[in-house]
C-alpha positions in Angstrom: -10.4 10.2 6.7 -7.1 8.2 5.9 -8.6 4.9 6.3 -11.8 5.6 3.8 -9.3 7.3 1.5 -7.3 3.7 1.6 -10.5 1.8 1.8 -11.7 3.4 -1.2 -8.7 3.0 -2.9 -8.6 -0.4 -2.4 -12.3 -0.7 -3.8 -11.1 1.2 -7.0 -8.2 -1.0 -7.6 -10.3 -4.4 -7.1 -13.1 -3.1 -9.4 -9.7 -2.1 -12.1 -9.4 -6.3 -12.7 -12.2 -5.8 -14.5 -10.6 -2.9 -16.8 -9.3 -3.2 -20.4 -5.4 -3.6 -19.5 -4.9 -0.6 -22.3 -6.8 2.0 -20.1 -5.6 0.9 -16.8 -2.1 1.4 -15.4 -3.5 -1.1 -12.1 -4.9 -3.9 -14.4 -1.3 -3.7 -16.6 -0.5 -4.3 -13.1 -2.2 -6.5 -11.9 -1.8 -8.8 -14.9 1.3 -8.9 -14.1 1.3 -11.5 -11.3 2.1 -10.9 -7.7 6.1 -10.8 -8.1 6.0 -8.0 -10.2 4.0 -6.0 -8.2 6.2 -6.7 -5.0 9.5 -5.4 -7.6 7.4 -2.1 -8.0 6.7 -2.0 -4.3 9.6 -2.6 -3.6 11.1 0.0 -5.8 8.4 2.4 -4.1 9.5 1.8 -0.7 13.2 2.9 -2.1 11.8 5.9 -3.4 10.7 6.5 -0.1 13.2 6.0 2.0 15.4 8.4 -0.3 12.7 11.5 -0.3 12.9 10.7 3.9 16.4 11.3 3.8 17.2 13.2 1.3 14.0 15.3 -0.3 11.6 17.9 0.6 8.5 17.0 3.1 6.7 17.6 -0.5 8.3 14.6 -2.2 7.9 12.2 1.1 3.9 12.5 0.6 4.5 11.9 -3.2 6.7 8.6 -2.6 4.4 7.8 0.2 1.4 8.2 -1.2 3.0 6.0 -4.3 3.9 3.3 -2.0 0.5 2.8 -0.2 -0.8 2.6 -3.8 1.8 -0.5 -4.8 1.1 -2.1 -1.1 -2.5 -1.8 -1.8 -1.8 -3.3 -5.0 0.0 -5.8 -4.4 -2.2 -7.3 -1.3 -4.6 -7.5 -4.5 -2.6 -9.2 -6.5 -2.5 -11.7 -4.0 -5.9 -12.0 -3.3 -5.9 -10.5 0.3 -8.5 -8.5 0.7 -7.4 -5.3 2.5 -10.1 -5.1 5.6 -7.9 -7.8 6.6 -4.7 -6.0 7.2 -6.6 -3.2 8.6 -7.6 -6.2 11.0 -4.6 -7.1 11.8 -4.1 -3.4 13.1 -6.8 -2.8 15.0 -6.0 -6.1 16.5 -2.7 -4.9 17.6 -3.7 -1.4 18.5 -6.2 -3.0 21.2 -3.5 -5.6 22.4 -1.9 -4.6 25.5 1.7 -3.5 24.9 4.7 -4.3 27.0 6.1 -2.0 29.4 8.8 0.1 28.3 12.4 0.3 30.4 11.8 1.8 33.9 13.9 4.6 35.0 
């Protein structure tokens, strides 16, 4: 469910380049450039290492969910499309992973 949710999300916010820049917050974005949108990811990721510490489980989702939308964006604003990070994943998740201290 997560990954269509991010997969669709990612569709919505390619098709948003299209968008007048006075009805979309991502194309205001977006026009931008790619350095703004990594400030405002940045600034995301903040956010959400302050609700981790300091907030309510509540307010982590929020900033989370906030800070996939600024990744996603940003990975658009750079042209990388984001089947490819999700590539990059599943490449890692199949490679075999070191063994761990023994004991």
């Amino acid at each position: 469910m997560a990954d269509d949710t991010l997969s669709q999300l990612a569709r919505i916010i390619k098709e948003r380049r299209e968008a007048s820049a006075e009805s979309s917050y991502t194309r205001t974005l977006l026009d931008a450039g790619p350095a703004y949108c990594a400030r405002k990811m940045g600034e995301e990721a903040i956010e959400t290492v302050i609700a981790a510490l300091h907030d309510s489980d509540d307010a982590l989702k929020l900033e989370s969910a906030d800070l996939l939308y600024h990744l996603l964006v940003l990975l658009e604003a750079r042209d990388i499309p984001y089947e490819d990070v999700m590539a990059v994943l599943a490449q890692r998740m199949s490679a075999p992973t070191p063994a761990g201290p023994q004991e």
